[in-house]
PyMOL Python script that loads the backbone (N, CA, C, O; Angstrom):
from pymol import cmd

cmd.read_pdbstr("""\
ATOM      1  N   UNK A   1      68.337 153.733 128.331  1.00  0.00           N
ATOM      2  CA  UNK A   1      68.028 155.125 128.624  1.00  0.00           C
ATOM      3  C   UNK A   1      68.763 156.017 127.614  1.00  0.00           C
ATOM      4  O   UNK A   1      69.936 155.897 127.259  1.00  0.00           O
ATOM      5  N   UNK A   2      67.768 157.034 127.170  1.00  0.00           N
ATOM      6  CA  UNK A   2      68.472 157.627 126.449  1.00  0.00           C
ATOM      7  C   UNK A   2      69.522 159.134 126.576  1.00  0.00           C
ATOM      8  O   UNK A   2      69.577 159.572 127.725  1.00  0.00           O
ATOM      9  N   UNK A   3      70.125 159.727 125.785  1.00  0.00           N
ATOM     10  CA  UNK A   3      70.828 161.144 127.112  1.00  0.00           C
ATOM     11  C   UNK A   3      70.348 161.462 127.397  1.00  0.00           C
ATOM     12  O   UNK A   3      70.257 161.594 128.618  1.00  0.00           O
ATOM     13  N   UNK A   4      69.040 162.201 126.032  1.00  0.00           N
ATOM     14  CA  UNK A   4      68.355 163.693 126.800  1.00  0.00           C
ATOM     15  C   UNK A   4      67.323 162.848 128.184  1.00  0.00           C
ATOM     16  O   UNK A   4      66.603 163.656 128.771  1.00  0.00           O
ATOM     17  N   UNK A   5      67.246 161.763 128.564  1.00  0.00           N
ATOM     18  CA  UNK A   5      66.517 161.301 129.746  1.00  0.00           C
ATOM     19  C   UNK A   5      67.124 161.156 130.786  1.00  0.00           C
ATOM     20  O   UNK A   5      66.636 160.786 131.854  1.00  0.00           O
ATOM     21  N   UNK A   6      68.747 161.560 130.475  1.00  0.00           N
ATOM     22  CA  UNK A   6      69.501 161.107 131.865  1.00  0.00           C
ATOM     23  C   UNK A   6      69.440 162.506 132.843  1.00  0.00           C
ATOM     24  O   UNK A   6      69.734 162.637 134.031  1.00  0.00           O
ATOM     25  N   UNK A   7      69.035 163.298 132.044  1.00  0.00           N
ATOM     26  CA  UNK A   7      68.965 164.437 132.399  1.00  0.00           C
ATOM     27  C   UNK A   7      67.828 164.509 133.793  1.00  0.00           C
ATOM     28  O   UNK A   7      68.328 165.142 134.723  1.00  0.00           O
ATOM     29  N   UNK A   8      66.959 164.183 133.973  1.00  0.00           N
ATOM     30  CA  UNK A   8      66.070 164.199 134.627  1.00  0.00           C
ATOM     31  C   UNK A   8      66.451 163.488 136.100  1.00  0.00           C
ATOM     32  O   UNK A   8      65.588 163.582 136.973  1.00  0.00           O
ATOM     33  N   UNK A   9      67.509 162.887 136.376  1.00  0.00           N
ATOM     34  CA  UNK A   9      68.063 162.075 137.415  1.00  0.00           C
ATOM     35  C   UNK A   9      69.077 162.796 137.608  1.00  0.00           C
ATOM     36  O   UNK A   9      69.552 162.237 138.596  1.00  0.00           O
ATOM     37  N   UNK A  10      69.636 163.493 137.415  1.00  0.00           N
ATOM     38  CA  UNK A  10      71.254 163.986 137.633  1.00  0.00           C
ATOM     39  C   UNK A  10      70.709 165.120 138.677  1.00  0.00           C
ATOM     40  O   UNK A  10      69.644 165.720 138.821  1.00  0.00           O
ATOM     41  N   UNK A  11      71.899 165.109 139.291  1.00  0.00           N
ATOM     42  CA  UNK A  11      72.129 166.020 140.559  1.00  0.00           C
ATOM     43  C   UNK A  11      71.921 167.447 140.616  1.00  0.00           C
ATOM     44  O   UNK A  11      73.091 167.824 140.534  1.00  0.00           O
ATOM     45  N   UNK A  12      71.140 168.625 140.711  1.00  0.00           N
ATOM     46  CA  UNK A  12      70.953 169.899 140.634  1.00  0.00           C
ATOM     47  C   UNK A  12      71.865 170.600 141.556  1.00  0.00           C
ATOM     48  O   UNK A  12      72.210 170.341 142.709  1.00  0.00           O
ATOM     49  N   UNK A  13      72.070 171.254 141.002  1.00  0.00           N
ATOM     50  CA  UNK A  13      72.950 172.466 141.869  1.00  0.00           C
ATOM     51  C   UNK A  13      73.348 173.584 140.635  1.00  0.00           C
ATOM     52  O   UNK A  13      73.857 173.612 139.515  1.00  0.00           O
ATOM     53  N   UNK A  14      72.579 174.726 141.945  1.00  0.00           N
ATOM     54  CA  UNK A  14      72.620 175.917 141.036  1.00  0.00           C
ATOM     55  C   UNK A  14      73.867 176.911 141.596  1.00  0.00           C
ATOM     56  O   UNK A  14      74.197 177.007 142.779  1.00  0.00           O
ATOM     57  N   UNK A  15      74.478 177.626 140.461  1.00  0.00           N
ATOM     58  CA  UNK A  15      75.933 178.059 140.752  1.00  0.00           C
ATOM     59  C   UNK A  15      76.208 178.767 141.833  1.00  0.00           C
ATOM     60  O   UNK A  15      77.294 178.846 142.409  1.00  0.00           O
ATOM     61  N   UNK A  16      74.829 179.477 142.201  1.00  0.00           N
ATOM     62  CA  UNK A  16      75.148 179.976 143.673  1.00  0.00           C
ATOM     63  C   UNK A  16      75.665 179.136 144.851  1.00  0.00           C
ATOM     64  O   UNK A  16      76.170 179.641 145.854  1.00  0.00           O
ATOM     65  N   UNK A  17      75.499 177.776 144.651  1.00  0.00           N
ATOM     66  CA  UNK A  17      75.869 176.857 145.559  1.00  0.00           C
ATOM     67  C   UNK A  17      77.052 176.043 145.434  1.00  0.00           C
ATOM     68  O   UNK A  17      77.388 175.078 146.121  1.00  0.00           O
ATOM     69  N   UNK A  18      77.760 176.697 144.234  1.00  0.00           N
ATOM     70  CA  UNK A  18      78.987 175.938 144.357  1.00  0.00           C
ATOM     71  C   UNK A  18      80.002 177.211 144.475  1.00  0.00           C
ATOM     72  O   UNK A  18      81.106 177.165 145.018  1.00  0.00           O
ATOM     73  N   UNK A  19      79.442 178.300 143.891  1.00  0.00           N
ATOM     74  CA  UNK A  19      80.230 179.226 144.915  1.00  0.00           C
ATOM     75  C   UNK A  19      80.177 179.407 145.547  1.00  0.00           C
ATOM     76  O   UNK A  19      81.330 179.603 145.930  1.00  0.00           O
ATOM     77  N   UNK A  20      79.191 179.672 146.694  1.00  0.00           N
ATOM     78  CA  UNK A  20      79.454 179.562 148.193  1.00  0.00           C
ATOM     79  C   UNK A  20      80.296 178.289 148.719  1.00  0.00           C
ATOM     80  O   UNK A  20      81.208 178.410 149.536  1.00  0.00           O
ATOM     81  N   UNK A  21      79.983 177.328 148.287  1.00  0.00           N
ATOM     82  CA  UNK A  21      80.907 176.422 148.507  1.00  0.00           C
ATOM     83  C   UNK A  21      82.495 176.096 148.538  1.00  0.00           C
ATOM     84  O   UNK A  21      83.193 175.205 149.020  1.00  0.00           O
ATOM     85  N   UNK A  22      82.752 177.518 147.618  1.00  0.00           N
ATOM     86  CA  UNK A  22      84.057 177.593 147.252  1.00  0.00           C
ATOM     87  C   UNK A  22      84.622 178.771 148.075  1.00  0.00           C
ATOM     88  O   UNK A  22      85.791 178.795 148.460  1.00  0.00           O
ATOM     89  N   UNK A  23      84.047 179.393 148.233  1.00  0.00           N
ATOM     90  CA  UNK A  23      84.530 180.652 149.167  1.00  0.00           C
ATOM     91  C   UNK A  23      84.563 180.064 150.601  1.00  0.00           C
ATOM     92  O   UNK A  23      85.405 180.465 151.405  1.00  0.00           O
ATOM     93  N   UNK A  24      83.746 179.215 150.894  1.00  0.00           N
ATOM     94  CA  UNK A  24      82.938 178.159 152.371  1.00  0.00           C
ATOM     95  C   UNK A  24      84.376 178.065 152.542  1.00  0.00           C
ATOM     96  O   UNK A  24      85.013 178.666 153.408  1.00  0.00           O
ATOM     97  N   UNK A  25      84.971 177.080 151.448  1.00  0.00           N
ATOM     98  CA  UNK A  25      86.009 176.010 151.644  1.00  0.00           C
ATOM     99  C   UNK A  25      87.246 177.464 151.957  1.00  0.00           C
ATOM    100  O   UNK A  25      87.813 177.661 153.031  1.00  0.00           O
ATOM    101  N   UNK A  26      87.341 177.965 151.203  1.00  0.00           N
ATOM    102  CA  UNK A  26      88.580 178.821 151.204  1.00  0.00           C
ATOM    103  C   UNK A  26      88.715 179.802 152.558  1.00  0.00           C
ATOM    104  O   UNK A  26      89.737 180.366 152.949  1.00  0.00           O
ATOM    105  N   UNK A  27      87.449 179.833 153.124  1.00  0.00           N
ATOM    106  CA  UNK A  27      87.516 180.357 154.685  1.00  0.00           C
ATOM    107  C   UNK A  27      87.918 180.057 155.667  1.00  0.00           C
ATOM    108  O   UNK A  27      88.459 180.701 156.566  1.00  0.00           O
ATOM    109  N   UNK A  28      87.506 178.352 155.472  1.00  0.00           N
ATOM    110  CA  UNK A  28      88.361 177.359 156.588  1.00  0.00           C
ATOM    111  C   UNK A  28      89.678 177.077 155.937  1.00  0.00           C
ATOM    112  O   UNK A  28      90.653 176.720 156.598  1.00  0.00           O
ATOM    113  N   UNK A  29      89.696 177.180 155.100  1.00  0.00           N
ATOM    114  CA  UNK A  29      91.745 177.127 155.108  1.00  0.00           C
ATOM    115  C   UNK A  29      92.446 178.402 155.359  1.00  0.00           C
ATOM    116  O   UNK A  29      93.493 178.358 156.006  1.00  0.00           O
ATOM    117  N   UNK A  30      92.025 179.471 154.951  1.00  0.00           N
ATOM    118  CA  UNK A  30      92.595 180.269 155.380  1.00  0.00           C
ATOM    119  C   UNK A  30      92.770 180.029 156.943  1.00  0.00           C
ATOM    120  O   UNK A  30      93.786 179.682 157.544  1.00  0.00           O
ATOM    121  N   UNK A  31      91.019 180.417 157.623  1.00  0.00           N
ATOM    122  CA  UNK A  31      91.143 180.567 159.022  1.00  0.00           C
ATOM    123  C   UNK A  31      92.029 178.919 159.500  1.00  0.00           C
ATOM    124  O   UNK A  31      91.825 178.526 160.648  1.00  0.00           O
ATOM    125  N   UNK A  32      92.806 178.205 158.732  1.00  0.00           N
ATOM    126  CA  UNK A  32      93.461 177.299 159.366  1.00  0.00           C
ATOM    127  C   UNK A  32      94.523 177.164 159.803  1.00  0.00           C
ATOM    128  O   UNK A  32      95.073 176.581 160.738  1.00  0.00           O
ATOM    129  N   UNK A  33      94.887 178.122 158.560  1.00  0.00           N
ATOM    130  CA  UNK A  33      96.525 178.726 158.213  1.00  0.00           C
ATOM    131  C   UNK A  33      97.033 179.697 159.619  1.00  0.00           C
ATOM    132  O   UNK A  33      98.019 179.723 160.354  1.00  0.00           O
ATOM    133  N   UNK A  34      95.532 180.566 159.479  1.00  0.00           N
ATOM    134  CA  UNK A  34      95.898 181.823 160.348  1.00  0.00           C
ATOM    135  C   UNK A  34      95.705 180.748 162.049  1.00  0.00           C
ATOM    136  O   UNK A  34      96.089 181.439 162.993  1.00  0.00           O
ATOM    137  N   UNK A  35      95.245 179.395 162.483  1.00  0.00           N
ATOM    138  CA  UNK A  35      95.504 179.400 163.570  1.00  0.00           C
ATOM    139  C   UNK A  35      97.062 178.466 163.767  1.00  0.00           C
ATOM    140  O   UNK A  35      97.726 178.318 164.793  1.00  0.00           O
ATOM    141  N   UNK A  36      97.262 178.047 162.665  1.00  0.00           N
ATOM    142  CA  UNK A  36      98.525 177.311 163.016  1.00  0.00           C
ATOM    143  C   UNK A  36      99.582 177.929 162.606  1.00  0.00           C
ATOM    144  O   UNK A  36     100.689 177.428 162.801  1.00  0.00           O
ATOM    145  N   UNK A  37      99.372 179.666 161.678  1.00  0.00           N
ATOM    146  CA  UNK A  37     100.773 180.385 162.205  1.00  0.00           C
ATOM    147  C   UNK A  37     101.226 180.295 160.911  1.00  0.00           C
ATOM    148  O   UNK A  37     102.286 180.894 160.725  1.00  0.00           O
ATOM    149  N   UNK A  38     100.723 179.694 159.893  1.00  0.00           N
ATOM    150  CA  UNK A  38     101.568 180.327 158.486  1.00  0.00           C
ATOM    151  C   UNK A  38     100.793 181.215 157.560  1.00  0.00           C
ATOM    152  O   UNK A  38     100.901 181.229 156.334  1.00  0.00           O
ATOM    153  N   UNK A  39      99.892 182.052 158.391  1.00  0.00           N
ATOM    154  CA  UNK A  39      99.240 183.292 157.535  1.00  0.00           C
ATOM    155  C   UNK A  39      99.351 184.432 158.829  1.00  0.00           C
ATOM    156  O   UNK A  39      98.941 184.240 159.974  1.00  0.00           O
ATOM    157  N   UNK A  40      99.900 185.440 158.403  1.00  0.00           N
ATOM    158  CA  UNK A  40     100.799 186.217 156.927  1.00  0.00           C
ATOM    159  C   UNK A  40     102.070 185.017 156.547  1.00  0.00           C
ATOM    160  O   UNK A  40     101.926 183.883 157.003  1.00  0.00           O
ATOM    161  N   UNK A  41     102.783 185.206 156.052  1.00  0.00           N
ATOM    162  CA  UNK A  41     103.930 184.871 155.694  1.00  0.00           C
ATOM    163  C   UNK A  41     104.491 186.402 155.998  1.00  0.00           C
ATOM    164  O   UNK A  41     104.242 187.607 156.025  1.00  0.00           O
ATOM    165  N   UNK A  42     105.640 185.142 156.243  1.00  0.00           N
ATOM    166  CA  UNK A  42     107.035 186.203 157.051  1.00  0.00           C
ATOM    167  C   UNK A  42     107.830 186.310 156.083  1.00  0.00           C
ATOM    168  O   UNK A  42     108.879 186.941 156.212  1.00  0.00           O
TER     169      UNK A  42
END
""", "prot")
cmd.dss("prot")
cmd.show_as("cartoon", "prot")
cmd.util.cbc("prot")
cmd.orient("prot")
């Protein structure tokens, strides 16, 4: 197989979906922080 053909099999994802993904992720840690008490910082 050649590169420009590997192209056609590889995984899509368009950037809107890995930023949401990243903000996704950073919501549940925050909201994780804030239930077990180390958000704010004291």
């Amino acid at each position: 197989m050649r590169y420009f053909e590997a192209d056609d099999t590889s995984i899509k994802l368009s950037p809107k979906m890995i930023i949401g993904a990243c903000i996704g992720a950073g919501v549940v840690v925050m909201g994780l922080n804030i239930a077990f008490g180390l958000w704010p910082p004291k």
